[in-house]
N, C-alpha and C positions, 0 to 999 in steps of 0.2 A: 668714164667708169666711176663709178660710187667709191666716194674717201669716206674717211673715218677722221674726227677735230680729236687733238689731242688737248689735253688739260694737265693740268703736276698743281697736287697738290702745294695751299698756300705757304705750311710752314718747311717746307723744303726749299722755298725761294730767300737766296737773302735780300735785304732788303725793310726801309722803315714804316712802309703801307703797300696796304696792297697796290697803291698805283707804280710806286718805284717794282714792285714785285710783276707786274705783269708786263712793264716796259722791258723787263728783264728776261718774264718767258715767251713775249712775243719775237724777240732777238735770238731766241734760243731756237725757235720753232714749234712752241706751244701755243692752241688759239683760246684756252680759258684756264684758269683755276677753281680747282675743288676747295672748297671753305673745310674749315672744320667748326664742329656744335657741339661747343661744351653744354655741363649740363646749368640746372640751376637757373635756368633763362639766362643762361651769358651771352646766347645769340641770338634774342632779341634786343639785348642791350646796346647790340653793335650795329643795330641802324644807320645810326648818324654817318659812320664810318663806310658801313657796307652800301651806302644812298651817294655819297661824294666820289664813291671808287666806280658805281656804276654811270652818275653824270660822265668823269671823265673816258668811259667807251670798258671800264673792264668787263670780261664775261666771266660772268660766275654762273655756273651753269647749275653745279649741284653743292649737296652739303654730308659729309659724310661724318656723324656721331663723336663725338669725344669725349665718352660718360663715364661713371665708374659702376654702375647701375644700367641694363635695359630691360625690354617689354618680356623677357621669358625671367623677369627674377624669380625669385623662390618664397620673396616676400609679397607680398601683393602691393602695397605702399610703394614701395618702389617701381614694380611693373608700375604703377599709375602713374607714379611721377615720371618716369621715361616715357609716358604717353602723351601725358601733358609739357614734357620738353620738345616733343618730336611735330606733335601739334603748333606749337609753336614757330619750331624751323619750318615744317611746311607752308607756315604763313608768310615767315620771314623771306624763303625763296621764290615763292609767287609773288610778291611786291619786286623782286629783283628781278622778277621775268625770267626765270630760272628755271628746271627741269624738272627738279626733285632732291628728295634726302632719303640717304640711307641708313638703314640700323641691320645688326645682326641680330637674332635671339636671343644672345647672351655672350657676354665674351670675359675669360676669366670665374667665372663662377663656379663651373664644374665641369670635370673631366672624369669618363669612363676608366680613363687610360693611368689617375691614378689613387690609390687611397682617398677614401672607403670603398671607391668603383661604382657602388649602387646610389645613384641619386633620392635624394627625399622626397620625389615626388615621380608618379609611376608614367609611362608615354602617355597614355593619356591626357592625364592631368597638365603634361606640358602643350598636345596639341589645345588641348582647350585653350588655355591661357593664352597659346599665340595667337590662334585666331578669334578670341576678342579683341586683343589689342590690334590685331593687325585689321580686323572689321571697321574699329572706330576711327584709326588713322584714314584706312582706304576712301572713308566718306567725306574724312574731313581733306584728304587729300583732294576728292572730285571735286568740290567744294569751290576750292581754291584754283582749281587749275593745275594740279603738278601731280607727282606719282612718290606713290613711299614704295623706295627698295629693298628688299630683303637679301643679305649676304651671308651665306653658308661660311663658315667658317670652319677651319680643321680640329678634329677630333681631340686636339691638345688644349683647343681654348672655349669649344665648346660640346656639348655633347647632346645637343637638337635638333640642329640642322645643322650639314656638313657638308650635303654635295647639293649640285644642281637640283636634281631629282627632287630631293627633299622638299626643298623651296618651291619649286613648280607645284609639288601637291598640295601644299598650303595653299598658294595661288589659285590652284586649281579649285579647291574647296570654296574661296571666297568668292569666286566666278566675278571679279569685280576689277578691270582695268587698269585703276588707280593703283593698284601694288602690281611691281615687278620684280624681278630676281636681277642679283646683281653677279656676274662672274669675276671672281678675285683671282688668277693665277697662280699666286705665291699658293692659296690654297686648295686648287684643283689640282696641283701637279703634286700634293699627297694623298687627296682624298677620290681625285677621277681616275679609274680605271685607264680609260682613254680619254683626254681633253677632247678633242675635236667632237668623238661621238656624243660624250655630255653636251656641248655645246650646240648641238644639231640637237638633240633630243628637246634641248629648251629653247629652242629658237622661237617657237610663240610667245615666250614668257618672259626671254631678257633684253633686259630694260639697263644698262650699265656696265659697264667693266670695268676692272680697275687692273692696273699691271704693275706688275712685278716679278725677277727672275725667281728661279728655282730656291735662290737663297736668301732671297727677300732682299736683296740688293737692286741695284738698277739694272734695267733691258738691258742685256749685255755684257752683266757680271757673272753671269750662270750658265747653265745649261737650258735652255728652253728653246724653241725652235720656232721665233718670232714670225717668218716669214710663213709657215705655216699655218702657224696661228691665227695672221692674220689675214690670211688666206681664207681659214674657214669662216670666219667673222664675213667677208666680203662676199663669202660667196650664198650668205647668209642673208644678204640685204639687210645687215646689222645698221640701223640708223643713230647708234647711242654715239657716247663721249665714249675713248681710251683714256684715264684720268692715274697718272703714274701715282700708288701708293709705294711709296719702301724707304726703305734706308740706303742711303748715300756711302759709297766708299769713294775715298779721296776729296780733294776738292771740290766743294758744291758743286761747283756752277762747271766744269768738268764734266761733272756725273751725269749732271741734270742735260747737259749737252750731248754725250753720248749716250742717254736716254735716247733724247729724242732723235738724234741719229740714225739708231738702230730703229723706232719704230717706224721713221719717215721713208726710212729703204723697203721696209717690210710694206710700203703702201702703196698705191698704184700713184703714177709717176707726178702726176696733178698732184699731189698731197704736199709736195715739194714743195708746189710754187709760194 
């Protein structure tokens, strides 16, 4: 039967490089780590580093943003430069033999949900903007070999794209391979109606998941109903990473353990081994 590789992001690992860090979630039951990409080219900077972690066997599969700035900003300068960061990690991860990177449209910039409510710039205006930026990555992404993600993000930290849906239609617009949708949990279980139906409805389109419970703690600090979940994934012939994004309660290496616990139960029996 079809497994699903798990990954936990880097800086949830203790540990003084990524090689002691991956010794540590290979022992855990994790089979790669999610880097993070700051901005400012900080992760091209980390070649040196991210070349000596892959000689030694670690997988780094993807790269998920770490900017204060992305491709839906308000300012156009900055969209740019989030594109020429993103540009960037997409290169940086096809030399590491890697999957892809992800960004949201914006995270932190503006919310419907509070004061003024009405953004500066009308839907229109935002889908344009994304789908230039997401056009030029898309090409620079086929390019290279790897795929740029797109992740909806909830209603509180962005107000572009929030659900699956949204993301698929951008996708769908650009009719271009190289971009896929990433499903976040932590943010589906506010913004999807139904998870599993979302999840079927984008199954052409996702390309990622990242997990986290209901309250953005680890698999199994919340309420979420993993075994289902990842049921639908399976029964989806979902071929991505599960790549834990959240926050930690209690002891790391704990948490990070009955992370992966709970999702190694949730997976057909082979995932164990």
């Amino acid at each position: 039967m079809t497994t699903i590789a798990l990954a936990c992001q880097e800086q949830l690992l203790p540990g003084t490089d990524l090689i002691q860090k991956y010794a540590l979630a290979a022992a855990l039951g994790y089979q790669g780590i999610e880097l993070r990409g700051r901005g400012d080219l900080a992760f091209a900077r980390r070649l040196p580093e991210l070349r000596r972690a892959r000689a030694a066997g670690v997988v780094m599969p993807t790269v998920c943003v770490e900017m204060d700035h992305f491709i839906g900003d308000f300012d156009p300068a900055r969209s740019a430069d989030a594109v020429r960061n993103l540009r960037s990690q997409l290169s940086v991860i096809a030399e590491l033999g890697g999957v892809g990177v992800m960004t949201p449209a914006a995270w932190g910039m503006f919310s419907r949900r509070l004061p003024p409510f009405e953004p500066p710039r009308p839907p229109a205006g935002d889908r344009q903007v994304l789908l230039d930026a997401l056009g030029e990555l898309a090409e620079h992404a086929r390019a290279e070999g790897v795929t740029l993600f797109l992740e909806p993000l909830n209603r509180y930290e962005d107000h572009m794209v929030n659900r699956l849906d949204e993301a698929v239609a951008l996708c769908a617009a650009l009719g271009l391979p190289s971009v896929r949708v990433v499903a976040d949990t932590f943010h589906m279980n506010i913004e999807e109606d139904d998870m599993h139906r979302a999840l079927r409805a984008a199954a052409p389109y996702l390309g990622h998941v990242q997990v986290s419970d209901s309250n953005r703690l680890q698999p199994g600090a919340g309420h979420l109903d993993w075994p289902a979940l990842v049921r639908t994934l399976l029964e989806l012939d979902y071929q991505g990473w599960l790549a834990l994004e959240c926050r930690l309660r209690g002891d790391p290496v704990r948490a990070l353990q009955q992370a992966a616990t709970v999702l190694r139960h949730a997976l057909p029996r082979k995932a164990a081994a």
